[in-house]
N, C-alpha and C positions, 0 to 999 in steps of 0.2 A: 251186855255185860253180865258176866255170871263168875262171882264171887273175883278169881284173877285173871280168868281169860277174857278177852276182849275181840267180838267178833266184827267181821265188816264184809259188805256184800260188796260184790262187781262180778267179774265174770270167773264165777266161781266164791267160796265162802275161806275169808283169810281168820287165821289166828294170831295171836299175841298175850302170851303168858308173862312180860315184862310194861305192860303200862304203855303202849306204843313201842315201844323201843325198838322192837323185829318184830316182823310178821311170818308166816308161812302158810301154805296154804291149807286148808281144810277140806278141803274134795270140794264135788261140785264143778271140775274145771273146764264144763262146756256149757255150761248154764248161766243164763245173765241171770242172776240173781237182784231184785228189788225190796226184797223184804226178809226180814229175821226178828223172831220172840224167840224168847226163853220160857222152860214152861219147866222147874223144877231141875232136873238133870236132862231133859229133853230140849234141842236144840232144831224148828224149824225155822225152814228156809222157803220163800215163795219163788218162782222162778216164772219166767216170760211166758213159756210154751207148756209145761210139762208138770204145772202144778204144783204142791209141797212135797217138800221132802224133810224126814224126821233123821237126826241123831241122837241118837242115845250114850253118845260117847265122845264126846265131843269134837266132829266131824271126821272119826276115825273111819267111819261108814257112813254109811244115810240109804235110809229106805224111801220109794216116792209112796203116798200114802194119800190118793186122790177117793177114793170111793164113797160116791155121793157127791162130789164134787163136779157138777155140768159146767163148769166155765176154770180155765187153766190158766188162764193170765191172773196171777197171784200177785196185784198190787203192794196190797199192806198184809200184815198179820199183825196182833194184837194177845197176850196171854191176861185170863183176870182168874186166877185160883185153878180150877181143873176143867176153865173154858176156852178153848183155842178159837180164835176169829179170822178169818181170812177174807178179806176186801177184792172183789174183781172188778171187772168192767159192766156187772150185770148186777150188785148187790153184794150182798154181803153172806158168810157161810158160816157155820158155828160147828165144830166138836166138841163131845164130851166124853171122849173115850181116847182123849190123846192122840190125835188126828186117823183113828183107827177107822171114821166113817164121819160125813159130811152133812148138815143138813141148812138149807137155805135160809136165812134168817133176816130177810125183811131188806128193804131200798132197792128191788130188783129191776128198775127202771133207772140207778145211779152209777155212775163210777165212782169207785172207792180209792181213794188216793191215801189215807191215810183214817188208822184205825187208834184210837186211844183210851186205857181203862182206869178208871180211879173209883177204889171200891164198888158199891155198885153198878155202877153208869159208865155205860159204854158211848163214845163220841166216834162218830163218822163223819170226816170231811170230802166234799163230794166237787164233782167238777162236769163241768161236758152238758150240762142240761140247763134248762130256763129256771129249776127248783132246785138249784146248787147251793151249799152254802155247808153249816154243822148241821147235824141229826146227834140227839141222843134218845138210848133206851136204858131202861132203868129193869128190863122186865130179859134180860140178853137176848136182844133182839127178836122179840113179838113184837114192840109196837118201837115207833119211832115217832119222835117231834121236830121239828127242825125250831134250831136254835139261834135267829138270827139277826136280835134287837141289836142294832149299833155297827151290825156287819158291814163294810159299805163295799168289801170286796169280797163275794160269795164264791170265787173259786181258790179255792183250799188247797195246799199243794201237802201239808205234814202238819200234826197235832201233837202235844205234848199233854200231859195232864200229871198233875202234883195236887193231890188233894180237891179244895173246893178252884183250884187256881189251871185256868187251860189254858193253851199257847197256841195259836194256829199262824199257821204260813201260809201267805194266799202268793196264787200270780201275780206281780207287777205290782201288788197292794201292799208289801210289808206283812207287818206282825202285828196280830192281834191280840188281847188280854181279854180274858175273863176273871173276876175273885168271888165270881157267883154261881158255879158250877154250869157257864152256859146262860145263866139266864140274860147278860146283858155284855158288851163286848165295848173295848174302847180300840184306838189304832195306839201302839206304843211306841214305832220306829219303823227305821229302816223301806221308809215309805218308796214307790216305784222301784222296789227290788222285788225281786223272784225269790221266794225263800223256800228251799228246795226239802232241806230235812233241820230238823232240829231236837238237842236231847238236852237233858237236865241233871248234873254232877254236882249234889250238894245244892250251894245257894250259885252255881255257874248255871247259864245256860249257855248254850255254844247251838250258833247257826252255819249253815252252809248255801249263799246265794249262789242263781247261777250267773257266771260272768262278774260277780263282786265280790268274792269269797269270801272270808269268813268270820261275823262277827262272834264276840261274847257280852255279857252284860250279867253282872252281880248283884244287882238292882232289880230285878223282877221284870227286866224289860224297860224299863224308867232311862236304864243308857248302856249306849252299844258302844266299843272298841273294839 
């Protein structure tokens, strides 16, 4: 979301300047698209094969903007101030020139399914290995911790973060709460669901499981409809 447009990924990158109401599409329309940040007037998109691609105009064009980038399955992206994050199947990658060049930035034994910023602490949720679970870095990505008191299901499908308050969505596990930036996690809901992506509007969250579509909860996760 970037001020009234409203982007969504599939195959290809859709817009909407009325709040849902119509979409149309934004380029991009041979690319499976999995992931999109906003980074100012800058609009990237991570794509299955082919790595990111940058708009500068709101998907009136798009350039791909891989260099420095060894791995092109572009899971998640993440923007925190003038750092652009990009999660693959081999770790995690950092820009700081507006995806103008790439450099590998720590968990390169994990896959990255999902990347989340709140001020300075960047969270990574990770899946596919024995040491899956959250990672956060405080230092953008030099060092990494895994953050996993209370976790009981460590693969991580999507994170949200709002402050000292994080959201993660595991496989088969529901939804998890933190209100301690990570340091400690309780289970909130939506237990033996797949909780595939989730985002935060105001005091809503809104989730999307797969094969039990789609809760909300105004409650901090305390209760879903």
């Amino acid at each position: 979301i970037s001020g009234d447009n409203i982007f969504a990924a599939g195959n290809g990158v859709f817009l909407s300047t009325n709040d849902g109401g119509d979409w149309s599409s934004s380029g991009l329309p041979v690319q499976s698209i999995y992931s999109l940040t906003i980074s100012g007037n800058s609009v990237f998109a991570g794509t299955q094969y082919d790595g990111v691609f940058l708009s500068a105009n709101n998907g009136g064009s798009w350039t791909n903007t891989n260099n420095g980038l060894t791995y092109h399955n572009i899971i998640s992206l993440a923007a925190n101030g003038n750092n652009i994050f990009a999660g693959t199947e081999a770790g995690v990658f950092l820009s700081t020139s507006n995806g103008e060049s790439w450099n590998a930035a720590g968990l390169s034994g994990q896959i990255i399914n999902s990347l989340a910023a709140s001020e300075n602490n960047l969270f990574a949720g990770t899946s596919g290995y024995s040491n899956d679970g959250v990672f956060i870095s405080t230092n953008n990505g030099n060092n990494w911790t895994a953050s996993n008191n209370g976790m009981s299901n460590p693969f991580i499908r999507c994170l949200i973060a709002n402050g000292n308050d994080i959201f993660a969505g595991t496989y088969l596990g529901g939804i998890f709460h933190s209100s301690n930036n990570g340091e400690s996690w309780k289970a909130i809901g939506l237990l033996n669901n797949s909780v595939m992506c989730m985002s935060k509007i105001g005091n809503n969250i809104f989730t999307g499981t797969y094969m039990g579509g789609m809760f909300k909860s105004s409650d901090n996760g305390e209760y879903w409809s």
